[in-house]
C-alpha positions in Angstrom: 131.8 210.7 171.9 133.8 211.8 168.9 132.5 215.3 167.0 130.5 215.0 163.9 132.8 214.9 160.3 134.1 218.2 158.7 131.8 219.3 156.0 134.1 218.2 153.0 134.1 214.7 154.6 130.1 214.4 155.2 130.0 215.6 151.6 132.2 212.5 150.5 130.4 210.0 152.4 127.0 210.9 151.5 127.9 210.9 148.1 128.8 207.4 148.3 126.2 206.0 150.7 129.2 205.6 153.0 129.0 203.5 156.7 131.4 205.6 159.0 133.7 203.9 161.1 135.2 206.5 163.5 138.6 205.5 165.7 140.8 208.3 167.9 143.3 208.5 165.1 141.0 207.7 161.8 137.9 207.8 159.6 136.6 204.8 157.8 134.3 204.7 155.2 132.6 201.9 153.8 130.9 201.3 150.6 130.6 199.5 147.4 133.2 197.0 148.6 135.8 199.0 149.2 136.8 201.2 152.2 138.6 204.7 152.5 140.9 205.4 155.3 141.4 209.1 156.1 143.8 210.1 159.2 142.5 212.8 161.3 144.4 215.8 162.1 146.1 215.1 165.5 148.9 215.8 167.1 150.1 213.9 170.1 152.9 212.2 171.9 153.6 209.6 169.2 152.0 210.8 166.1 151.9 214.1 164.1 149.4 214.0 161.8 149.3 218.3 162.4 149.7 219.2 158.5 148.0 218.2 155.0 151.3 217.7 153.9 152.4 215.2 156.8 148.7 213.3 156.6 149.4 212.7 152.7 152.9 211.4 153.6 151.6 209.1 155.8 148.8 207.8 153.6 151.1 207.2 151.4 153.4 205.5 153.6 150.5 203.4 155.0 150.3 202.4 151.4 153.9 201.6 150.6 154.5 199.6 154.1 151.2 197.4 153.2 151.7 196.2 150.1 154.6 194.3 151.5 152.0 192.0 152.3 148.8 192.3 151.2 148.8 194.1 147.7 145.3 192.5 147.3 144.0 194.9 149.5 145.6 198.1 149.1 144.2 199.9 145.9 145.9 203.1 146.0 145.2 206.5 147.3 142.5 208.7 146.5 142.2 212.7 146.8 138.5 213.3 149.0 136.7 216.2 146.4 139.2 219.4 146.3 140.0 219.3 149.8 143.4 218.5 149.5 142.9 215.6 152.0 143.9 212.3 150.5 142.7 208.6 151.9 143.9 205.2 151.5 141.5 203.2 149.1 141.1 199.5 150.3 139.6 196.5 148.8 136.9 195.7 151.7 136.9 192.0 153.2 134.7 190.0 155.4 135.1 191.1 158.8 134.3 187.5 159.7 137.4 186.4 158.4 139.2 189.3 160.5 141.4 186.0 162.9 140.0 188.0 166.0 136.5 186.6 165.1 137.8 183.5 163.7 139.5 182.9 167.2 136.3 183.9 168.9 134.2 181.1 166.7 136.2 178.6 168.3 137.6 178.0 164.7 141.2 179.3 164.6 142.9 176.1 164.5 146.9 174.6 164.4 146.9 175.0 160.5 146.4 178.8 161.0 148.5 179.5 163.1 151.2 177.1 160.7 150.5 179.2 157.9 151.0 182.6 160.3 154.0 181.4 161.5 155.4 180.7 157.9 154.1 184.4 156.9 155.8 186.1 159.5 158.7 184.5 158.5 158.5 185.7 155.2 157.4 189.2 156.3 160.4 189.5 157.9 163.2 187.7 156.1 162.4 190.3 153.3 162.1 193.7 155.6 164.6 196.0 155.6 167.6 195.5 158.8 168.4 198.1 161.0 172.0 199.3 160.5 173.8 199.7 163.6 174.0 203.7 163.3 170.3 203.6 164.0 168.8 204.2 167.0 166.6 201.1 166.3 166.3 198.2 168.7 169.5 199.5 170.5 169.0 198.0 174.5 168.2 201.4 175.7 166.1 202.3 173.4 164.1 198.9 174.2 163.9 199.6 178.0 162.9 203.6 178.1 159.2 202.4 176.4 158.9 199.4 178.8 159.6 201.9 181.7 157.4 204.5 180.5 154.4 202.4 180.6 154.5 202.1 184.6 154.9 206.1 184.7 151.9 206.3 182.9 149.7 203.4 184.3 150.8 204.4 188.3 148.1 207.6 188.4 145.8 205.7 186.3 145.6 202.7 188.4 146.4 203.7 191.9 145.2 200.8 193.5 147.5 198.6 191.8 150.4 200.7 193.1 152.5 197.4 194.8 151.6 195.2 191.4 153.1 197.8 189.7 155.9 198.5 191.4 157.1 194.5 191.4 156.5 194.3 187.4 158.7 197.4 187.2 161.6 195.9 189.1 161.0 192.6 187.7 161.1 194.7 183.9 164.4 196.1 185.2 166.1 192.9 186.4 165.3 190.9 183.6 166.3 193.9 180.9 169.7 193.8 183.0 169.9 190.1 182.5 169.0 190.0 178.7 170.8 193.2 177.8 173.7 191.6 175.9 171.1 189.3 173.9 169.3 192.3 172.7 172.9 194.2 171.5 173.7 191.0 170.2 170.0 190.6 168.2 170.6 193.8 166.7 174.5 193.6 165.9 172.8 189.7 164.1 169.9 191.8 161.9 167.5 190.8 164.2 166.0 194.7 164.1 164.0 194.9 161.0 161.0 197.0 159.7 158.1 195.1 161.2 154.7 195.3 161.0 154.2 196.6 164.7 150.8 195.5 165.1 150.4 192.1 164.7 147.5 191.5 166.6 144.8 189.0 165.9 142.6 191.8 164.5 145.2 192.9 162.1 145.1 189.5 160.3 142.5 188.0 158.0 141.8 184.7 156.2 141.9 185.5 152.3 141.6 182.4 149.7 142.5 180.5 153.1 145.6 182.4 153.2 146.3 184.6 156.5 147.5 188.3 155.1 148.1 191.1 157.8 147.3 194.5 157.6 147.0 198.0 158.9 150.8 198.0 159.6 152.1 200.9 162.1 153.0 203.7 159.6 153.2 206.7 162.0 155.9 205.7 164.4 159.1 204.2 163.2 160.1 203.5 166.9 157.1 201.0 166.7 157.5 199.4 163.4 161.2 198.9 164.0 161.3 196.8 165.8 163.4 193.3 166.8 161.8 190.7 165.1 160.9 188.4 168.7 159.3 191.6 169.9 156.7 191.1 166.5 156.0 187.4 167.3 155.3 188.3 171.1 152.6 190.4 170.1 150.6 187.8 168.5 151.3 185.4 171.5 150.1 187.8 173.9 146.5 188.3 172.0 146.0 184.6 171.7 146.7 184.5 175.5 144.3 187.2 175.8 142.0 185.5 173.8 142.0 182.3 176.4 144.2 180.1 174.0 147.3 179.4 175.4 147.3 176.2 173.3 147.2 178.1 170.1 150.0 180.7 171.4 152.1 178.0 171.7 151.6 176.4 169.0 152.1 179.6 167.2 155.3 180.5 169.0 156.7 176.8 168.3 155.9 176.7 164.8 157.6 180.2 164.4 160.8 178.9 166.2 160.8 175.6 163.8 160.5 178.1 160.7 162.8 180.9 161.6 165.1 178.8 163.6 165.9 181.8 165.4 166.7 180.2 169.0 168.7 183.6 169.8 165.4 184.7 170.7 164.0 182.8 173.3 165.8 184.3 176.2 164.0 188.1 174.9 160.6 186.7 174.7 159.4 187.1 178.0 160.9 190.1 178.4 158.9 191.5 175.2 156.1 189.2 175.9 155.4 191.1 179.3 156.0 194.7 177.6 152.9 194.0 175.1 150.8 192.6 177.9 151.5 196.5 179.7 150.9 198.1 176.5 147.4 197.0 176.6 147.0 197.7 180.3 148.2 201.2 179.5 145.6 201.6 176.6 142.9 199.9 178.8 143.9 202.7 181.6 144.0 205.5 179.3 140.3 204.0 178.2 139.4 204.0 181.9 138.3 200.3 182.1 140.5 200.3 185.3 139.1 196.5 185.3 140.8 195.3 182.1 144.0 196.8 182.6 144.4 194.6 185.9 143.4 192.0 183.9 146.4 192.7 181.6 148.6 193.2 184.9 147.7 189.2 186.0 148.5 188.6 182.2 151.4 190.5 182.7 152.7 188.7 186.0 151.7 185.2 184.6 154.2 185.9 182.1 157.0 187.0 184.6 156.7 184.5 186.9 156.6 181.2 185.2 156.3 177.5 186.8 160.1 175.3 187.5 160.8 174.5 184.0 161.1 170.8 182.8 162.7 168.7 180.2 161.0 166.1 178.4 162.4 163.8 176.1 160.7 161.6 173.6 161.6 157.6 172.5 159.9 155.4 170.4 161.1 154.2 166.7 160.0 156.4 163.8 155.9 156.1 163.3 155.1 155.3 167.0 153.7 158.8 167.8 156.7 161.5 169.1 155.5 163.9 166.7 152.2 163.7 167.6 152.7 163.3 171.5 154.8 166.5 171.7 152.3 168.2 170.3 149.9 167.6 172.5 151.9 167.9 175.5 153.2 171.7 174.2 149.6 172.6 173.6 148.0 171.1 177.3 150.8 173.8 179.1 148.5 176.2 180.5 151.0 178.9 180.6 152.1 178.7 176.8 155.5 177.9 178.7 156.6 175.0 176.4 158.9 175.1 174.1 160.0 171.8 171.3 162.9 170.7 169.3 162.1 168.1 166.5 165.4 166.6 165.7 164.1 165.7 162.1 164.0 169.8 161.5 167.1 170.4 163.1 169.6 168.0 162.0 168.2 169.3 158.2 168.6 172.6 159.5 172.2 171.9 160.3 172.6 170.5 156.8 171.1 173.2 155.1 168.2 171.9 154.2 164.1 173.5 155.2 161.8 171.4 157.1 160.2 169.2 154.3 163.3 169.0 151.6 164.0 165.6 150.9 167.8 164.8 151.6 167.9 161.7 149.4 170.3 160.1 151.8 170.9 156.5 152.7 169.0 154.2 155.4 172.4 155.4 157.5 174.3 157.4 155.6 174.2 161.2 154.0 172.7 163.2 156.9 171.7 160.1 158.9 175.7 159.1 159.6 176.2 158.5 163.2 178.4 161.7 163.0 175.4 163.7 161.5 173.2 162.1 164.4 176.0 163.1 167.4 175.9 166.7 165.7 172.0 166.8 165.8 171.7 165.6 169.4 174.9 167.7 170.3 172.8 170.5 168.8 169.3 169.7 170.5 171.1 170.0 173.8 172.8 172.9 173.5 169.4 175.1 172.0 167.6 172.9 174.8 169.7 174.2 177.4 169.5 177.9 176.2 165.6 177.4 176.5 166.1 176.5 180.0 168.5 179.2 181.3 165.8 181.3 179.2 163.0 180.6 181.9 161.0 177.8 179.6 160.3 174.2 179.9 161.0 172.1 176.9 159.9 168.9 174.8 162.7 167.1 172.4 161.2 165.2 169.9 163.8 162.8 169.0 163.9 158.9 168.7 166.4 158.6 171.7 166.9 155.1 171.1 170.1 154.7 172.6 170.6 154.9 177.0 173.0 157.1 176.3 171.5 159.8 174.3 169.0 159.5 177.2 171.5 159.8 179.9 173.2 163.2 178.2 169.4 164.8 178.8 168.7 163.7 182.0 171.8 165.5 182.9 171.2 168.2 181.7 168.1 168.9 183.1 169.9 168.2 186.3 172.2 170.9 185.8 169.8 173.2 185.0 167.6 171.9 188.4 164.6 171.3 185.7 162.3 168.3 186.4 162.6 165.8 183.3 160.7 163.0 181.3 161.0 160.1 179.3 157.9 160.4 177.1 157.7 156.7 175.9 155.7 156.1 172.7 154.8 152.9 170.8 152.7 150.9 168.6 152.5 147.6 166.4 155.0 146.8 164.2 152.3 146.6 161.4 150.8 149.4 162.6 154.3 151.5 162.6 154.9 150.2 158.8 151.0 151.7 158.1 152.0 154.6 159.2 155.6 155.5 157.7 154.1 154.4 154.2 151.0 156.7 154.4 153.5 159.7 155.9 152.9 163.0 153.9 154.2 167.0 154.3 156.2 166.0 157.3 160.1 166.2 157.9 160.5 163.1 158.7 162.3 160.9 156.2 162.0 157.4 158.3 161.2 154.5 155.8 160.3 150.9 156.4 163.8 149.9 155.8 165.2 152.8 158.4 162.6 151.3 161.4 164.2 147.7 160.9 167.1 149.0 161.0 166.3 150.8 164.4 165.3 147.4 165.8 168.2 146.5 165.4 169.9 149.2 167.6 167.3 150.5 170.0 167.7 150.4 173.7 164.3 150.0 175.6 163.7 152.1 178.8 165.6 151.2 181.5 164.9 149.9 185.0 166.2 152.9 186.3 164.7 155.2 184.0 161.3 153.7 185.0 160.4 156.2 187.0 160.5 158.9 184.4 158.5 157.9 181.8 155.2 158.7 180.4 154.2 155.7 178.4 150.5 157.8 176.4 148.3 155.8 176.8 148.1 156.8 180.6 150.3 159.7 180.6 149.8 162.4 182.5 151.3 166.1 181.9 154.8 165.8 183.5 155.5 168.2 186.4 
C-alpha cells in the first residue's frame, strides 16, 4: 500500500479533478488531457531523488532526454502551487495505443514492429557516443550488473538455488567468450545514450507512428548503454508477451536497418541479462512464481537448439522473400536470423534498402563482380551468426550449383544442419508479380528474370535431399 499524498500534492490534484496514478518512484496525475509526473523523494541504490534541487534536475532531465523522440508529448515543466516541487507536464494519450495493449489485442502486427525497428534506428544513430574515457559500456562494467542480479535473486528465490547457479556460470562463460566484441562495440560507437527502457509499455501508436517514452533519466549507467543491449530489451518483452514471431521479426528488421552484424554475437548475452532483470523485479515484488518464469525465459535464451542454414533459390518473383519470412517467424525460439542479398549487396554499395540503383539488367551493382562480393559477403555475416549461437535464412536467388555448394560448406564447417528452400511459380505468374512489385529492395525486372533463365542451375540430384520445395515444406531441422 503506498501512503496517502503530501498535503501540497492533494491540494494540486483536487484542484484539478485529478485521477492519481501512484508507482514506487512517481506520482501521476491525470486530467483535462494532459498528465503531470512528479518524482517522489527517494533515495535508494540506483536513484537519489533525496533533494528539491536533485528532483527538479531530474524533471528536467526527463524532459530534455524525451523530446529526442517524442516532442509531441512532452509539454514542459510545471511548478505544483509554491511548493517548490516541479512536475513534468505531458500531453495524455490513449492508453489503448500503449504497444503493451496493442500486443495483447492480438493486433501488433509485422508493420509495427518495421516501423519500431526503423525508429530505434533513428533513436540511436542521432544519440550521443560514449567516448572511451567513460566508464560506459566498458566489458566490466557490463558484467558487474549481470552478476549482481544472481546476488540479489539467490535469497529471494531459494528454491531455485541450482537454476541459478547454472545461469550464473553460463553468464560468466559466455561474458568470457564475447568480451573482446563488447571492447570492440564500444571502441566502434556502439555505446550511445539510449533510451533504457524500451519495453512494449514504453511505446505508443501516434498518427500510426510508434514514439517511445518515459526514457531512463535517473541512472546514466542504464541509459548508456550499447545499442544491442537497447534492442534486446524489446525482444525479451515480445517473448514475454508469447510472440516469438513478432521478436523476430523485430530483431531481423533491426539488423536489415542498422546493418550492425557486430552485434549478434552480444545478443544473447544481453538478451538473458533483461530476462534476469525482470526475475529480480518480480522477486523483489515477491511473485516468487513469475520470476521462475523469467528464469525458464532466461534459460531458453542460453541454451538454444543446433543452429541451421538455409538457403533460398528460385528466380526473382517466385516467393524467397516471402518464404524466409515465414520460416524466421514459425522459429519458436526467435532463434532465426536472415540475410536478403538485395539489401546487402546495396548496402555494400552504399545505397539504403529501397534506393533505386539505376543499374543495368547486368551491369552497375548487378556485375558478376558485384554479385561474388554480395555472396562473398552473405557468407561471411552468415557465418558470424552461426559461431554467434543462431540459425540463419539467406535470401538470395542462388541460381548457380556453385553459390549453393559454398553454403552447404559452410554450414558444414560450422556442424549446422542446412537447407535448400526451393521456391517457384509460373512464368506469367513471376512476370505479374515483378510488374506489380512496390516498397521492396528488390530491383528484378521482366528483362532481368529472362535473363536468369538463361543462367540458372535447377536443384541438383544430389542436392535433392535438402530442399524444401513450399508447397509441402516443412520447418527445416
Amino acid at each position: 500500500m503506498f501512503a496517502p499524498l503530501p498535503d501540497w500534492l492533494e491540494s494540486f490534484r483536487a484542484h484539478l479533478g485529478a485521477e492519481v496514478i501512484e508507482t514506487h518512484i512517481s506520482w501521476l496525475l491525470l486530467a483535462d488531457g494532459c498528465a503531470w509526473k512528479l518524482k517522489k523523494p527517494l533515495t535508494l541504490p540506483f536513484l537519489d531523488y533525496g533533494t528539491q534541487e536533485k528532483r527538479h534536475f531530474f524533471c528536467e532531465e526527463e524532459l530534455r532526454l524525451n523530446r529526442r523522440f517524442a516532442p509531441e508529448l512532452y509539454l514542459g515543466l510545471e511548478e505544483i502551487g509554491n511548493s517548490g516541487e516541479w512536475a513534468v507536464k505531458m500531453r495524455r494519450f490513449p492508453e489503448s495505443q500503449r504497444l503493451d495493449r496493442v500486443c495483447a489485442r492480438g493486433k501488433l502486427t509485422p508493420a509495427h514492429l518495421s516501423e519500431l525497428a526503423r525508429v530505434i534506428h533513428a533513436l540511436h544513430a542521432g544519440s550521443a557516443v560514449a567516448g572511451p574515457g567513460s566508464r560506459f559500456g566498458e566489458p566490466e562494467q557490463v558484467l558487474t550488473p549481470a552478476l549482481d542480479n544472481f546476488t540479489e535473486l539467490r535469497p529471494l528465490l531459494p528454491a531455485e538455488s541450482s537454476r541459478l547457479d547454472r545461469l550464473a556460470g553460463w553468464t560468466q562463460a559466455e561474458f568470457s567468450r564475447i568480451r573482446s566484441h563488447l571492447a570492440a562495440r564500444k571502441a566502434a560507437g556502439r555505446v550511445r545514450e539510449c533510451h533504457g527502457d524500451l519495453h512494449l509499455g514504453n511505446l505508443v501508436l501516434l498518427h500510426g507512428q510508434v514514439v517511445p517514452f518515459d526514457c531512463i533519466e535517473f541512472n546514466e549507467d542504464f541509459r548508456w548503454i550499447d545499442v544491442a543491449s537497447e534492442l534486446a530489451f524489446t525482444y525479451v518483452d515480445l517473448l514475454d508477451h508469447r510472440r516469438p514471431d513478432l521478436a523476430a521479426w523485430l530483431l531481423n528488421e533491426w539488423l536489415a536497418e542498422s546493418g550492425d552484424f557486430e552485434a549478434v554475437p552480444v545478443l544473447r548475452f544481453y538478451a538473458v541479462y533483461k530476462a534476469m532483470v525482470r526475475a529480480k523485479v518480480a522477486g523483489l515484488s515477491g511473485t516468487a512464481d513469475v520470476a521462475a518464469g523469467y528464469l525458464d525465459l532466461a534459460e531458453s535464451l542460453a541454451m538454444p537448439r543446433p543452429g541451421r542454414l538455409v538457403i533460398t533459390h528460385g528466380l526473382s518473383g517466385s516467393g524467397k522473400t516471402t518464404c524466409s519470412g515465414e520460416l524466421l517467424m514459425a522459429d519458436p525460439a526467435a532463434a532465426t536470423l536472415r540475410l536478403r542479398a538485395d539489401v546487402e549487396r546495396k548496402r555494400l554499395h552504399g545505397l539504403p534498402p529501397l534506393a533505386r540503383s539505376r543499374s543495368d539488367v547486368a551491369g552497375g551493382i548487378y556485375t558478376r563482380e558485384a554479385t561474388v562480393r554480395t555472396y562473398a559477403r552473405l557468407g561471411e555475416v552468415a557465418g558470424l551468426m552461426l559461431d554467434a549461437g543462431w540459425s540463419v535464412v539467406v535470401d538470395a536467388a542462388f541460381l548457380k550449383y556453385a553459390e549453393r555448394v559454398n553454403f552447404h560448406a559452410l554450414a558444414g564447417q560450422r556442424g549446422a544442419a542446412f537447407a535448400i528452400l526451393a521456391c517457384s511459380a509460373p512464368f506469367d505468374e513471376l512476370c505479374r508479380r515483378l510488374e506489380t512489385r512496390r516498397g521492396d529492395a528488390s530491383e528484378a525486372t521482366v528483362a532481368v528474370l529472362e535473363k536468369q533463365l538463361d543462367w540458372v542451375e535447377p536443384i541438383t540430384p544430389d542436392e535433392q535431399p535438402f530442399a524444401i520445395y513450399p508447397a509441402q515444406r516443412k520447418d527445416p531441422t
